[in-house]
N, C-alpha and C positions, 0 to 999 in steps of 0.2 A: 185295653179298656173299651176302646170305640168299637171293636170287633165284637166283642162280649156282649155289649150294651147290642147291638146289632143283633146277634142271635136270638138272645132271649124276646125282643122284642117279634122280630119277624118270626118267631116259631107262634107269638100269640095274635098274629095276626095285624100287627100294628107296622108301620114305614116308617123310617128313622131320617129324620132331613138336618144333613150335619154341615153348620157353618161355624164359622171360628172366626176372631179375630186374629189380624196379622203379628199382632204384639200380645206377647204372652201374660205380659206386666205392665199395668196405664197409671194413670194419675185418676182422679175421681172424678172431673170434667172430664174424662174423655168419652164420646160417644159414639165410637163403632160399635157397641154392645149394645146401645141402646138402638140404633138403624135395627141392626138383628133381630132384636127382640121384637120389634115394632113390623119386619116384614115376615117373621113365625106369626105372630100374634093376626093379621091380615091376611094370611093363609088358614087361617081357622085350626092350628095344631090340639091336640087331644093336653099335651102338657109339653115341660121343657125342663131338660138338662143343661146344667148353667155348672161349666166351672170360671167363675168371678178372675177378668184379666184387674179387677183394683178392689178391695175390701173394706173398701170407704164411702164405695157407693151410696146414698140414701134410698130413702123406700123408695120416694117419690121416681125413684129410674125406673122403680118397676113397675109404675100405676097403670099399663096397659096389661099386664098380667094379672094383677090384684082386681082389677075393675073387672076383669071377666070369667074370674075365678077359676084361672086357670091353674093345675099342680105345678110351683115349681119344689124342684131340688138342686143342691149343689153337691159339687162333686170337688173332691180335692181340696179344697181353699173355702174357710168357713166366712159367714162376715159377721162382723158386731151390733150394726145397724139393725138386724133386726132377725127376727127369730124364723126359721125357715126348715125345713128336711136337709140334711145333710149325709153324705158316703162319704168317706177316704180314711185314712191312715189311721194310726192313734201317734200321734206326730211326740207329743211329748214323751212314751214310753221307747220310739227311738231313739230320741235324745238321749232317753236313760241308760239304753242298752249298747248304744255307743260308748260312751262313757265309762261304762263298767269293762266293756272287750279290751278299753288303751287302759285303762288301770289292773287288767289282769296281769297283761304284757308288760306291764312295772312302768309305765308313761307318766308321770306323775305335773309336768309341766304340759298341759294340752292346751288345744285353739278350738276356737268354736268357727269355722268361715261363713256367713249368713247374706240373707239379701238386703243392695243398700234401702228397700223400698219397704214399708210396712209390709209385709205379709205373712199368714196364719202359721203358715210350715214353715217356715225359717224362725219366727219367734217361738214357737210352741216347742220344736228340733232343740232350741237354745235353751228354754227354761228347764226341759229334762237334762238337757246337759250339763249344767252348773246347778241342779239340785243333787247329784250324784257327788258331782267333786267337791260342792260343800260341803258333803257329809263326810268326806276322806280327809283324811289325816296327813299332812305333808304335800298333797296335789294343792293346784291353783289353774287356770281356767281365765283366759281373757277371748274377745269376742270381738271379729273384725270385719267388715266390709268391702275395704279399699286395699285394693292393689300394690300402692306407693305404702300404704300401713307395713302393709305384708312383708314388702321387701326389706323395710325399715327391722322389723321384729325379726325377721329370723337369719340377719347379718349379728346378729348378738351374741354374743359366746351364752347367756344361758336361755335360747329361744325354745320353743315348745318343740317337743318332742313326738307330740301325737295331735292330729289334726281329722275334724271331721266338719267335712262339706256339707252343708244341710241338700246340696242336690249336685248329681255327677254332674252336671252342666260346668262348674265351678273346678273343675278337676284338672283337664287340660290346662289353665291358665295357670294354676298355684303348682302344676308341674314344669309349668315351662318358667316360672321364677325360681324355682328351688335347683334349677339347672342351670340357671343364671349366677347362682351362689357354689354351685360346685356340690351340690348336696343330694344325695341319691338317696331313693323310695327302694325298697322301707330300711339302707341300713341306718340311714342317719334321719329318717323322717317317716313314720307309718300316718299311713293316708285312709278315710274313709270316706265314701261319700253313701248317697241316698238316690234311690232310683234304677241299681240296678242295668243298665243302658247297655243295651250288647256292644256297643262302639266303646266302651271301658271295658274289656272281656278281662284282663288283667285285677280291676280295682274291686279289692273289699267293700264292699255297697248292702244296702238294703234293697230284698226284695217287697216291694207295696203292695203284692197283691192286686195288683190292675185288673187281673183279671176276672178273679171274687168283685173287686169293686166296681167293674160294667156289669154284672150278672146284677148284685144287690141293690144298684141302685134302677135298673131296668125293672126288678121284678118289686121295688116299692114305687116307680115311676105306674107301671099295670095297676096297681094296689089302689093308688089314689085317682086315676083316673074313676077306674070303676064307681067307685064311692066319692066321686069329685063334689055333691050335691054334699055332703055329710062333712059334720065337724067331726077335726080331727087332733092327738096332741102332737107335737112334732115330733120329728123320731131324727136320733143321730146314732148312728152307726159307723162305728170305728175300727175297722179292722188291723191285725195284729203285723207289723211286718216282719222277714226274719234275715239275720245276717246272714247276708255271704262271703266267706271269708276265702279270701285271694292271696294274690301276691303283693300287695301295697302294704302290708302290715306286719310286723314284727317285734317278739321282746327286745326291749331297749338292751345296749350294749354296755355295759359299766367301763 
């Protein structure tokens, strides 16, 4: 994504000054985003890409940005607070299409593994996910967080049988409990995760599109600059991700 956003930018002539936070995922007082924003904003930047480490932010974190009418957009993780440009996924129609992949393979007991912290793509992951298996006949769908949950649920003679990570991050861990129980991927457990991550080259995952979504949100980053003096309505753009189907996944064994 960062490479994309890179190119398109420096092909139109514009320098990309890329800082992050150390933590991926904060609390709403936390303020290394706002240091950030405050030493962009004090370099005179043209606009800024923001993927949000907490989604509870208020406006007022960004009244150095809004006072000088600067473009922002976010990328990845939406927020509620308040109304802005947004790029990344369409988070709830992989929910959906996970959902459907462990109920073709006859999974009819599935997990939803999500983050314990409020955020956009892990809840939006989840509500496609159990909008599907409401709609099925004989499946059921429960949604967990925690580790000690995990290990508790699938010591059960009747534990879910299909399990989707709303992000590979999550993947490692819930393999290395499932080997703690004696349970191996995919014959007694098929596993999904989200994000694709070449360090899981084995796991059935979704590919996001990273790439489309550093080009799209570069080339609407150009867009509002230009026109930065001019109202505008906000634009969200959601692009489509697609399965990648590996070795972690399998029709259930009767």
């Amino acid at each position: 994504m960062v490479e994309s956003l890179n190119e398109v930018l420096l092909d139109n002539g514009h320098v990309m000054l890329h800082a992050w936070n150390p933590k991926p995922v904060t609390t709403r007082d936390d303020q290394t985003e706002a240091h950030i924003i405050h030493q962009l904003v004090e370099r005179a930047v043209d606009g800024i890409i923001l993927r949000p480490s907490s989604e509870e932010f208020e406006r007022s974190y960004f009244d150095e940005i809004w006072q000088r009418g600067i473009p922002l957009i976010l990328i990845d993780r939406e927020m509620s607070m308040f109304r802005t440009d947004f790029v990344g996924s369409d988070d709830i129609s992989i929910g959906e299409e996970a959902a459907r992949y462990l109920l073709e393979l006859r999974h009819e007991r599935l997990l939803f593994i999500g983050s314990d912290s409020r955020c956009s793509t892990s809840i939006l992951r989840a509500q496609g996910f159990r909008n599907v298996v409401s709609e099925t006949a004989n499946a059921a769908c429960v949604q967990l967080s925690s580790k000690g949950a995990l290990h508790e649920m699938m010591a059960r003679a009747d534990r879910p049988t299909g399990i989707f990570c709303y992000a590979d991050d999550l993947v490692p861990e819930l393999e290395g409990s499932l080997r703690e129980l004696s349970l191996q991927v995919p014959r007694d457990i098929s596993v999904i995760g989200c994000g694709n991550l070449a360090k899981n080259e084995n796991l059935t995952s979704f590919d996001q599109q990273e790439t489309e979504i550093g080009r799209q949100a570069a080339k609407l980053y150009l867009e509002r600059v230009k026109n930065r003096h001019e109202s505008y309505q906000q634009q969200i753009i959601r692009l489509p991700a697609s399965l990648i189907v590996r070795g972690t996944t399998a029709p259930i064994t009767r």
